[in-house]
C-alpha positions in Angstrom: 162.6 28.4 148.6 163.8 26.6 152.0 167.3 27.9 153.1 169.6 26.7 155.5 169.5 28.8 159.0 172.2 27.9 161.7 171.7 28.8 165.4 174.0 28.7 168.3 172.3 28.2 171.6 173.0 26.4 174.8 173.0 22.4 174.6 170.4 22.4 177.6 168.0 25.1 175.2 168.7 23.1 172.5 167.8 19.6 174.4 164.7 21.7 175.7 163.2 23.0 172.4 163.6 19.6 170.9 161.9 17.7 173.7 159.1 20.5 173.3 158.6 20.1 169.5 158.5 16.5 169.9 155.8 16.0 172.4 154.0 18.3 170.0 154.8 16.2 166.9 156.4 19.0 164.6 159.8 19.6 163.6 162.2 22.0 165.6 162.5 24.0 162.4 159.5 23.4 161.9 158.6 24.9 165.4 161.5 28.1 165.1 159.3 28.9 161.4 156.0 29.1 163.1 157.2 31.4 165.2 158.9 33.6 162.9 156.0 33.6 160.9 154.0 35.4 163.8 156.6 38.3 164.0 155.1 41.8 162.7 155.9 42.5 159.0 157.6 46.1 160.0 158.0 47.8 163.5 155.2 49.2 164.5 155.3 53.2 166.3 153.6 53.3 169.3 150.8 56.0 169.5 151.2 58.1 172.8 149.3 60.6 172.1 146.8 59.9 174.5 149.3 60.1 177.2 149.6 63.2 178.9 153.1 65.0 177.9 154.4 64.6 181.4 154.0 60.4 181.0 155.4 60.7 177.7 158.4 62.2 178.4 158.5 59.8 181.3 158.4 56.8 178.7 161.1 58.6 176.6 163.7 58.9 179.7 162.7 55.2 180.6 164.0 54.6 176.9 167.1 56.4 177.2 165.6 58.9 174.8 165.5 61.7 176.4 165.7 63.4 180.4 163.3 62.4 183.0 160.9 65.8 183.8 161.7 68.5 186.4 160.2 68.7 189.5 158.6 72.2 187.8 157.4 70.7 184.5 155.8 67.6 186.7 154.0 70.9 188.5 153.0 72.6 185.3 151.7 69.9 183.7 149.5 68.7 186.8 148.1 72.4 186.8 147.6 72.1 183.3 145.8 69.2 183.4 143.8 70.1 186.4 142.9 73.2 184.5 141.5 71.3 181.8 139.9 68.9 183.6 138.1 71.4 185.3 137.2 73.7 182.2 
């Protein structure tokens, strides 16, 4: 069942996207389905478990999720992976 979908955009986006879809020879909601249709069913978690603790602690403060490290834990987990590098 086809439903009705209303977007508000810029007139020059709008001009754009329809001079786009044209040369192409497809509708513009034709166009705007096929790309919905390529989105990801669910969101996916990103595994970051190959990351050392120190990088992903750095992602998490990039994220606002969280506080960057100290310049201590930085140290400790350097040592740490020095130690098991060297093991």
């Amino acid at each position: 069942m086809q439903t009705k979908l209303t977007l508000r955009l810029e007139e020059a986006l709008i001009e754009k996207a329809k001079a786009w879809a044209k040369e192409r020879h497809i509708s513009l909601s034709q166009a705007v389905a096929d790309f919905f249709a390529q989105l990801p069913k669910q969101k996916q978690k990103k595994n970051l478990s190959h990351l050392s603790p120190w990088t992903q602690r750095l992602i998490g403060a990039a994220a606002g999720k969280g506080k960057a490290p100290t310049a201590e834990e930085v140290r400790r987990d350097y040592l740490d992976y020095l130690d098991a590098k060297h093991r």
